[in-house]
Each structure stands twice: as structure tokens, then as C-alpha cells.
C-alpha positions in Angstrom: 55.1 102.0 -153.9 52.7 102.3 -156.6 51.6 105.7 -155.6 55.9 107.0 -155.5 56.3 105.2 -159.1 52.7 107.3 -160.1 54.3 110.4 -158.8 57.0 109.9 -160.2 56.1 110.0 -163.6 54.9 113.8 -162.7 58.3 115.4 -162.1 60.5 117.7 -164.6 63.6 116.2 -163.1 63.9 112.1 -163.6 67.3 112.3 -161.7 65.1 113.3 -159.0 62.3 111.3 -159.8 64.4 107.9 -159.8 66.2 109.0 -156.6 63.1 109.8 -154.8 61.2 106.2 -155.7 64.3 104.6 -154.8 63.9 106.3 -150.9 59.9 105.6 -151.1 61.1 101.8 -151.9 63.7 101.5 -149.1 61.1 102.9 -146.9 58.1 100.6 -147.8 60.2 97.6 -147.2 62.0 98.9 -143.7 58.1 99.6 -142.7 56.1 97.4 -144.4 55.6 94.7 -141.4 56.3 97.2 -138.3 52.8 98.0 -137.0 53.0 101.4 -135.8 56.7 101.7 -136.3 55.9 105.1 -138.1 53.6 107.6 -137.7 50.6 107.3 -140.2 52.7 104.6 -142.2 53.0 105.1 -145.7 50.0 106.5 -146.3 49.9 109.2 -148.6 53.4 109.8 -148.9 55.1 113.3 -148.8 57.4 113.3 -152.0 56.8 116.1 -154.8 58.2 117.5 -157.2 58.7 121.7 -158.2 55.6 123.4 -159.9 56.5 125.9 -162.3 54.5 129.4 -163.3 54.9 132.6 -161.5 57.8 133.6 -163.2 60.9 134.9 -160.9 60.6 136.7 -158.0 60.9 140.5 -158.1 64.3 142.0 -156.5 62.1 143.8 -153.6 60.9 140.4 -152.4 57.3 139.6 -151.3 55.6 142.2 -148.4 52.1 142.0 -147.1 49.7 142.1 -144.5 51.3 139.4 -142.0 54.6 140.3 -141.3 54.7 138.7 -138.2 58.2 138.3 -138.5 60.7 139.4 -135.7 62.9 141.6 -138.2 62.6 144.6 -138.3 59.0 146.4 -140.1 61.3 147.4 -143.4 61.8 143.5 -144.0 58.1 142.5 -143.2 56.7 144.5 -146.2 53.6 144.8 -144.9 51.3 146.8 -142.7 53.1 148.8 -140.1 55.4 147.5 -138.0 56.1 143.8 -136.1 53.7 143.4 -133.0 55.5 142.7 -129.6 54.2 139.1 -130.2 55.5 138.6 -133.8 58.3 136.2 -133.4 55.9 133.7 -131.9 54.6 131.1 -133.9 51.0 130.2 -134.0 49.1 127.5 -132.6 47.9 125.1 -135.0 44.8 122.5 -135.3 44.1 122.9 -139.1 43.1 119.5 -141.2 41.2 119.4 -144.2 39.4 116.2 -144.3 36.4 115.8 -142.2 36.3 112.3 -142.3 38.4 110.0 -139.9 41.7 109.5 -140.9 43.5 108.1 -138.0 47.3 108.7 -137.8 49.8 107.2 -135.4 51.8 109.1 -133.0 51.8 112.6 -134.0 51.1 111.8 -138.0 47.4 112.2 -137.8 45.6 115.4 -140.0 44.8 118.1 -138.1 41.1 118.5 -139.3 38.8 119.8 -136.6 36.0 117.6 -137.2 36.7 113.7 -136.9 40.2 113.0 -137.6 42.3 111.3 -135.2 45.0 113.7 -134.1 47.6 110.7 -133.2 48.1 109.9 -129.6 45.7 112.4 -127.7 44.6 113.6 -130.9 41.4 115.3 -131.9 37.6 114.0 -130.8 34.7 115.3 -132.9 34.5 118.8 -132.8 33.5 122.0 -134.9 34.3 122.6 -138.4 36.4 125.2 -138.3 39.8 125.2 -135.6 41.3 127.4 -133.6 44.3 127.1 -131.8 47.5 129.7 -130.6 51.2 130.6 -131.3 53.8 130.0 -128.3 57.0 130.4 -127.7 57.7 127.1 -127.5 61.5 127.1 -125.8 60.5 130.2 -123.3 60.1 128.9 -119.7 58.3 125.7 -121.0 57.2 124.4 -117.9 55.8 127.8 -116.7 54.2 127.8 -120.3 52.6 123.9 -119.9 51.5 125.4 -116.5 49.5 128.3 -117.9 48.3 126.3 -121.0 46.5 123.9 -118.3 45.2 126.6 -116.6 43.6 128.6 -119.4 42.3 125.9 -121.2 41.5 124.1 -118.9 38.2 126.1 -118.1 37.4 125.0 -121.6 35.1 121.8 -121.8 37.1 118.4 -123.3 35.2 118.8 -126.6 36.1 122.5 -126.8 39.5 121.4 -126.1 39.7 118.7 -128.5 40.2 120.7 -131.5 42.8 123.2 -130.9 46.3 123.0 -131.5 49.4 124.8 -129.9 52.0 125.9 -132.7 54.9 125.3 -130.5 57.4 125.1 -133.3 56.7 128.5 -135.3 57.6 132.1 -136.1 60.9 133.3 -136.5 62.0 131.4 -133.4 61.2 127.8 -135.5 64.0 129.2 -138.5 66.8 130.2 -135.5 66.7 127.6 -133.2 67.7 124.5 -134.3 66.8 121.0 -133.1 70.3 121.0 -131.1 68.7 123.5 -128.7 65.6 121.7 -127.7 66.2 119.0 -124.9 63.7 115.7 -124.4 63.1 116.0 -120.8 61.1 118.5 -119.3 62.4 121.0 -117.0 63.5 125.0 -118.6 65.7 124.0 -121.2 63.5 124.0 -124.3 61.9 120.3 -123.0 59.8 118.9 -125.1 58.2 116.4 -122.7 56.7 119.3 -121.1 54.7 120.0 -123.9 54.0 116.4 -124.9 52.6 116.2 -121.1 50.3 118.8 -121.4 49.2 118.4 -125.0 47.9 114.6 -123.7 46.9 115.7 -120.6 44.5 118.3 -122.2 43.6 116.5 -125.2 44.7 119.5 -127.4 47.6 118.9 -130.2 50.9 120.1 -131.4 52.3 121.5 -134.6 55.4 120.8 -136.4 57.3 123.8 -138.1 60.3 122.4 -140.2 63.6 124.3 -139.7 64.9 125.4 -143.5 68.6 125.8 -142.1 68.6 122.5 -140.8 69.4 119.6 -143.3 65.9 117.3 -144.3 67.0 114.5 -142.4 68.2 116.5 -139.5 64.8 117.7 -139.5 63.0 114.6 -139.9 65.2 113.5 -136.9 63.7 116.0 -134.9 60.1 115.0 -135.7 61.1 111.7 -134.6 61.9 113.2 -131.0 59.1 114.5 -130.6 56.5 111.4 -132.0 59.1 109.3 -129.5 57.9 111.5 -126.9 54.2 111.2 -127.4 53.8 114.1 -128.8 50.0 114.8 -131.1 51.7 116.0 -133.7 48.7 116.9 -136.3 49.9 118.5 -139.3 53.7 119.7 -140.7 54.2 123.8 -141.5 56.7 123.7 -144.4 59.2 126.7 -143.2 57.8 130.3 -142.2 57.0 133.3 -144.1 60.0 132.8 -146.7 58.0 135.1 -149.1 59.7 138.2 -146.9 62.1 140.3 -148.9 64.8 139.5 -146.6 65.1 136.0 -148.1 64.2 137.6 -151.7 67.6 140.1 -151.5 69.8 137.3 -149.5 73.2 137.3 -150.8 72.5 140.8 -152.9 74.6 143.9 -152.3 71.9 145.3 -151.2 70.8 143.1 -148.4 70.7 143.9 -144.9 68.9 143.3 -141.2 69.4 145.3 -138.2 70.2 141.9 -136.2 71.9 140.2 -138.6 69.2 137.7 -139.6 70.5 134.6 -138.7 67.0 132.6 -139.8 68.1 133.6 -143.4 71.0 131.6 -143.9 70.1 131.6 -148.2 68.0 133.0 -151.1 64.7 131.8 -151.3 62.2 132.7 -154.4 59.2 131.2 -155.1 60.6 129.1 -157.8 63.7 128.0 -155.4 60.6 127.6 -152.9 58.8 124.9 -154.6 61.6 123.4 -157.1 64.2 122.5 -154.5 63.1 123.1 -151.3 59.9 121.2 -151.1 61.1 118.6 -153.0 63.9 117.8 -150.8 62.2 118.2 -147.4 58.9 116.4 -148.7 61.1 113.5 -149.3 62.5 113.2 -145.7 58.9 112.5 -145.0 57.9 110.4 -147.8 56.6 107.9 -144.9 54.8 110.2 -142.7 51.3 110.3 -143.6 49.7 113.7 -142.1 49.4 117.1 -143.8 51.9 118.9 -145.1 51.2 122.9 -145.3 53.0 125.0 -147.6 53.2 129.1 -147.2 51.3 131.8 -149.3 52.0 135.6 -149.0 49.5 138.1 -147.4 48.8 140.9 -149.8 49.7 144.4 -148.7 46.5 145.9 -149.6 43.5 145.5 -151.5 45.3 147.6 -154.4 48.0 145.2 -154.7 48.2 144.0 -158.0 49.0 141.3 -160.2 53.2 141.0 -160.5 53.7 142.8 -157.4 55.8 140.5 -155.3 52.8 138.4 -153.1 50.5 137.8 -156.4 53.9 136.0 -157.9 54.9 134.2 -154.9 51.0 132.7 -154.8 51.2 132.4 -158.6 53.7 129.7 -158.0 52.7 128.0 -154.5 49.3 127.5 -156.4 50.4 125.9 -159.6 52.4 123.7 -157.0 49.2 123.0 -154.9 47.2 122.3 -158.4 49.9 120.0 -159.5 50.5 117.9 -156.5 47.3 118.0 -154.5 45.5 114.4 -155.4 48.7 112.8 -154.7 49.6 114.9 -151.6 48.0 116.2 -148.4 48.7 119.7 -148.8 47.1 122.4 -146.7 48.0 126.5 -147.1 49.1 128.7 -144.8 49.0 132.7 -144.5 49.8 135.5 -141.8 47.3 138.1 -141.4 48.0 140.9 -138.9 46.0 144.2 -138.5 47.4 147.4 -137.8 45.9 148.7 -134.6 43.3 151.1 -135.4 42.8 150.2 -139.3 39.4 151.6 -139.9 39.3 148.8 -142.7 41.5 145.5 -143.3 42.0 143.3 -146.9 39.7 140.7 -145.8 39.2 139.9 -149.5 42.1 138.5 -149.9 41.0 135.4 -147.9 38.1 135.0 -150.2 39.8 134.9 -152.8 43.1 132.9 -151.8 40.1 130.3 -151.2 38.6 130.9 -154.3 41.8 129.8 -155.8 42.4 126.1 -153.6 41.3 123.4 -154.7 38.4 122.1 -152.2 40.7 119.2 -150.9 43.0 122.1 -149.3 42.4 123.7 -146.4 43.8 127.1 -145.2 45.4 127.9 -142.2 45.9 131.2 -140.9 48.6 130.2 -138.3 49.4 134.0 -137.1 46.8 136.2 -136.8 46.5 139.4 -134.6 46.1 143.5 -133.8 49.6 145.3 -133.9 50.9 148.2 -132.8 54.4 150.6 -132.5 53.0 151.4 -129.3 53.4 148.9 -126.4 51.1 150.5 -123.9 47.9 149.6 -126.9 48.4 146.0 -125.8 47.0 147.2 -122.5 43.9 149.1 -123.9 40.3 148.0 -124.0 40.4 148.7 -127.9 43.2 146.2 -128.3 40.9 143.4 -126.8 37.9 144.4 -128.7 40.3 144.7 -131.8 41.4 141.4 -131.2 38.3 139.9 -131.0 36.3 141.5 -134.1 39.9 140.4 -136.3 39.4 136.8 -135.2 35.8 137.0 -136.0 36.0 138.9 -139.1 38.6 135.7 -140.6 36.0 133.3 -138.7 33.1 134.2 -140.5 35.0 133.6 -144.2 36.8 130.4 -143.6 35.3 126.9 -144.9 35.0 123.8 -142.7 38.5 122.3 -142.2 40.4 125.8 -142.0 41.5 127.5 -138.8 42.9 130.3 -137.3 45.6 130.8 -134.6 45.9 133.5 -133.0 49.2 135.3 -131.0 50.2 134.3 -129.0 49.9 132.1 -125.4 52.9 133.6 -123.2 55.4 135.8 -124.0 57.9 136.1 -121.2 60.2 139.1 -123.2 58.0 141.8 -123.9 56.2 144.5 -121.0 52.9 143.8 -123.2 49.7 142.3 -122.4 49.5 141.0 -125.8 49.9 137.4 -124.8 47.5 135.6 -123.1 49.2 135.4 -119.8 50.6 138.8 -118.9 54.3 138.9 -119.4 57.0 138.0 -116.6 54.2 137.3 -114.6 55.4 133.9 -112.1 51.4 132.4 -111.9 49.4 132.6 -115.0 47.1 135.6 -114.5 45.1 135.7 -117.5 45.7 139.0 -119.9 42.1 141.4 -120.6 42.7 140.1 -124.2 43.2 136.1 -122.9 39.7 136.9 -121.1 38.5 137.9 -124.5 39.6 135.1 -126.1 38.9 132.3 -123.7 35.1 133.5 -124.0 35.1 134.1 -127.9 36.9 130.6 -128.2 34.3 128.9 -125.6 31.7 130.6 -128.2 33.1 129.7 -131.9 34.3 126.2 -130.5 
């Protein structure tokens, strides 16, 4: 309570700021003597207020390198066009703090090293995580099946930190928590998942729907902790720096498929003075990590003003403002056009540059892309696959990660996935060969 009444004091809106330590009040008493009765408890909790700088968004919207969206390339903005694997989200496994934080069922920090990761979470492991994107509501029991069997030829402590992002992507802003089911089975069951995530010892991610009300949402977090589920750290929405949500409503606006994941206009200021604030506070009582989105440059020429550099302008300042009385983490996308004979690694280094040391960075899609679907069966997409993940590796700072696209992907005549596509076993992809063995290495 002290710590809502603290933050309170931050805010530019004292409407809000009253409102919001009237809900962390109501909460502390309903929880205060129920041992376990939420995940993580009270903890550090997840109310905020806007940040300002950055100034408003450009028309155009924010592009860059990661536009692992499922629109079409002309909304991505960035390099080339949308791999095969795009709409998938990422897997996840990225905490910041190496020390032990425990958390309760599915509220635990995602950090690789010695945080608990909930029920099943996270034993000791290495310093930086890895984990991988699925398509969480595509055949999820023949997904749970090939999840077993890939990493299961990884040993327990290998195992420990990685995290499946099975709420991500486009798929996490169209679906709403009305089409999952809590059994297991082919209907989008999250048991199935919960089931495999324990039984391997890996964990589970949690993308929030922006379409969905906050308390919708936080009722769907509560399925899945009911369920069991190692729930280690929450993605706030996904990629809303694309122009598509920039241009919403305009005269101008338009997607090939209609877009129905953009169901408003987002800018950065919109982003962190009304939409954080209000979904933060529908978990003021979950204590885990809360992950907010940054925008992958489109090249190293990018400049300051151009649509990315504003949108991080603002995330930032949020981050600066809110960090010592949040658990925030970052997230960015970073894809690489097949064949690139050079890639704007820099921008990691300096997106890190720019965190405070408290916040780690996730890069929960990551991957090679092509137009051409027969790449995904080439040798040079495998070893292009491999340097990427290597190349981000080698920059990121204990308490980051990586995950990479994606673990099956039923829709798509691609070997981009891990297991090959519309396969009924779980034959293991050339490039889930790669990665088992560069994973088995790294981890």
C-alpha cells in the first residue's frame, strides 16, 4: 500500500492516481491473509502512470527491422517482406534479476539465472535465455507432443531456462480469450500446454490482448495460473509501433485482410499514457515482469524523428520514469532479410546503452526471412539462422534472451519451423537440428 500511495504521487493525472490506490487498497485487503491466493502476491505491484517525451507519432507510423507481423510487408515497415513464420509469437524465458525471486503460480520473473519461474519454473541456469515462438492454438496437443520431443533431448538444466511464447505475434492481438478452451484436446487447450511446460521444466509466456478489456485480460491470466501454468513474465501487446496502428482510423488506412488485430489508433504517447496505465492496473497484484515494446530501426541510417527513434523516445522516458517502482523488461523484433550481406546489429547496443541496468531486453521474435518459400529448405537458411541467433547472443547482457521463430507451424509448405509443417510425427526441420545443437551449446 505504501508503495501504490508512493507511486502515486508520480502520476500527471491524480484522477487516475486516486482511482488506481483505491484498486491497490481493495486488493491488499482481499489478499493480504490468503497465502498463495495470487500469484507473486503484492509484490512489486504493476500500476504506472504515462511517461511523456517523444513528441507525437509521425503519420507514416513506426517501420523497422522486425516486422514479424502477419500483414502484409507494406504495414511491417521494415526489411523486406513477412517470413512464413511471422504471425507466430516467440518463446519467452527473459527475467532480469539474477537473484531468487520466487513467484507463485505463473507470477515468477523470467530471469535465466536463479529466479523461481512459479510452479515448474526455472532452476539455475545460464545468464542469458533462450526460448521459441508457437502458435499456441494450432493443433496444441500435436504441438505439446513435438515440444517433448525436441527438447526433450535437452538435459533438465538446459531445459530449465527456456520459455515457450505461446501467447504472441499477431495471433495473441486476434484471438481473444473466448477462443482458448481449459481442457486439453485441439481446441486451443491450455492444459496441454500447462502439461508439458511442467512436465519439461520449461515455462510459459503471457502476451496481453489490447482488444480485450484489462480485466478481461487479467481473467485470462487467471485461467491459465488456475491451470498450473509457469507463467514467467507478461508481454505488454505486440509490435503496436507498426504503421497500421499509427494510420488507424485515417483516410488513408488500409490492410489487404482487413486487420482485425487493429481494432484502434495507437501512438507512442496513447501507448504509454492510457494503455499501460490501464492494463498495468489489472495487474497491480501480480508481482512478475512486465515487458513493454520498443521499435526495430530500419537501418543503421535511420535517424533521429523518423518514426522508431520517436516511438523509443517515449517507451524510454516511460521505462526511466517507472523502473525503481516497476519490474519492467523491453522487448524488440529483429528479423534478417535472407541473404543480407550485413544487418543493424547496432541497434541492440545501443537500445542497451539506453536501459537502465535493472531492465532486461528481450528479443522475443527473431529470425532469417524470405519472399521465397523454397529458402526455408536451403542449407543457407539453417546456417543463416544460426549466425543471426549468434550474432544477438554475443551482444546481450546477463538477464536478456532471445527467442527465436518459431516451434511448429502447421499452415505454411516451409521448413521454417522446427518441426516440418503438416507433418503428423514431429520430424525435426534441418534448421530445428541447427538449433537444438546451437541451443545445447549457448545453454
Amino acid at each position: 500500500m505504501r508503495l501504490a500511495r508512493a507511486l502515486a504521487r508520480s502520476w500527471s493525472s491524480p484522477p487516475l492516481a486516486v482511482w488506481l490506490v483505491g484498486v491497490a487498497t481493495s486488493l491488499a485487503v482481499g489478499c493480504a491473509d490468503a497465502p498463495g491466493a495470487s500469484p507473486g502476491g503484492g509484490g512489486h505491484g504493476a500500476t504506472a502512470g504515462g511517461a511523456g517525451g517523444g513528441g507525437a507519432a509521425p503519420s507514416s507510423g513506426a517501420g523497422g527491422a522486425g516486422g514479424a507481423d502477419a500483414a502484409p510487408a507494406s504495414d511491417a515497415g521494415g526489411q523486406g517482406g513477412a517470413a512464413p513464420s511471422s504471425d507466430a509469437g516467440g518463446a519467452g524465458g527473459a527475467g532480469a534479476t539474477p537473484s531468487s525471486d520466487a513467484g507463485g503460480a505463473g507470477g515468477a520473473d523470467a530471469a535465466p539465472a536463479s529466479d523461481a519461474g512459479g510452479q515448474g519454473g526455472a532452476a539455475p541456469g545460464p545468464s542469458i535465455a533462450l526460448g521459441f515462438n508457437a502458435h499456441g492454438q494450432t493443433q496444441p496437443k500435436q504441438q505439446a507432443l513435438c515440444a517433448r520431443h525436441w527438447l526433450g533431448a535437452l538435459a533438465p538444466t538446459q531445459r530449465a531456462p527456456v520459455t515457450i511464447r505461446v501467447l504472441g505475434g499477431t495471433a495473441s492481438q486476434r484471438y481473444g480469450s473466448d477462443t482458448w478452451s481449459d481442457g486439453g484436446g485441439e481446441s486451443g487447450g491450455i492444459q496441454e500446454w500447462v502439461d508439458m511446460a511442467r512436465e519439461l521444466g520449461v515455462g510459459l509466456s503471457f502476451t496481453v490482448n489490447g482488444n480485450e478489456s484489462p480485466a478481461a485480460q487479467r481473467a485470462f491470466y487467471d485461467r491459465w495460473v488456475s491451470a498450473g501454468a509457469p507463467l514467467r513474465f507478461i508481454e505488454l501487446m505486440n509490435e503496436y509501433y507498426l504503421k497500421k496502428f499509427a494510420t488507424f482510423g485515417e483516410p488513408t488506412w488500409k490492410c489487404d485482410d482487413g486487420c482485425p488485430e487493429v481494432t484502434r489508433k495507437v501512438t507512442p504517447e496513447i501507448y504509454v499514457n492510457d494503455i499501460l496505465p490501464s492494463y498495468l492496473a489489472a495487474f497491480a497484484d501480480v508481482d512478475t515482469r512486465f515487458y513493454v515494446i520498443l521499435a526495430p530501426r530500419k537501418d543503421a541510417q535511420s535517424q533521429p524523428g523518423d518514426a522508431p527513434s520517436v516511438w523509443n523516445d517515449t517507451v524510454l522516458a516511460f521505462i526511466e520514469a517507472h523502473h525503481t517502482s516497476l519490474r519492467l523488461g523491453a522487448t524488440v523484433h529483429l528479423y534478417r532479410d535472407a541473404g543480407a550481406t550485413a544487418f543493424d546489429y547496432a541497434q541492440l547496443d545501443e537500445l542497451i546503452a539506453r536501459l537502465p541496468s535493472d531492465v532486461p531486453l528481450a528479443i522475443t521474435e527473431a529470425g532469417v526471412r524470405s519472399d521465397d518459400a523454397q529458402f526455408y529448405g536451403t542449407q543457407a537458411f539453417v546456417e543463416q539462422s544460426v549466425d543471426h541467433l549468434r550474432q544477438m547472443h554475443a551482444r546481450l547482457r546477463p538477464g536478456d534472451a532471445i527467442f527465436d521463430q518459431v516451434l511448429y507451424l502447421k499452415a505454411f509448405p516451409s521448413t521454417a519451423d522446427v518441426y516440418l509443417a503438416g507433418q503428423g510425427g514431429c520430424e525435426v526441420s534441418p534448421k530445428g537440428a541447427a538449433m537444438l545443437t546451437t541451443y545445447g551449446e549457448l545453454l
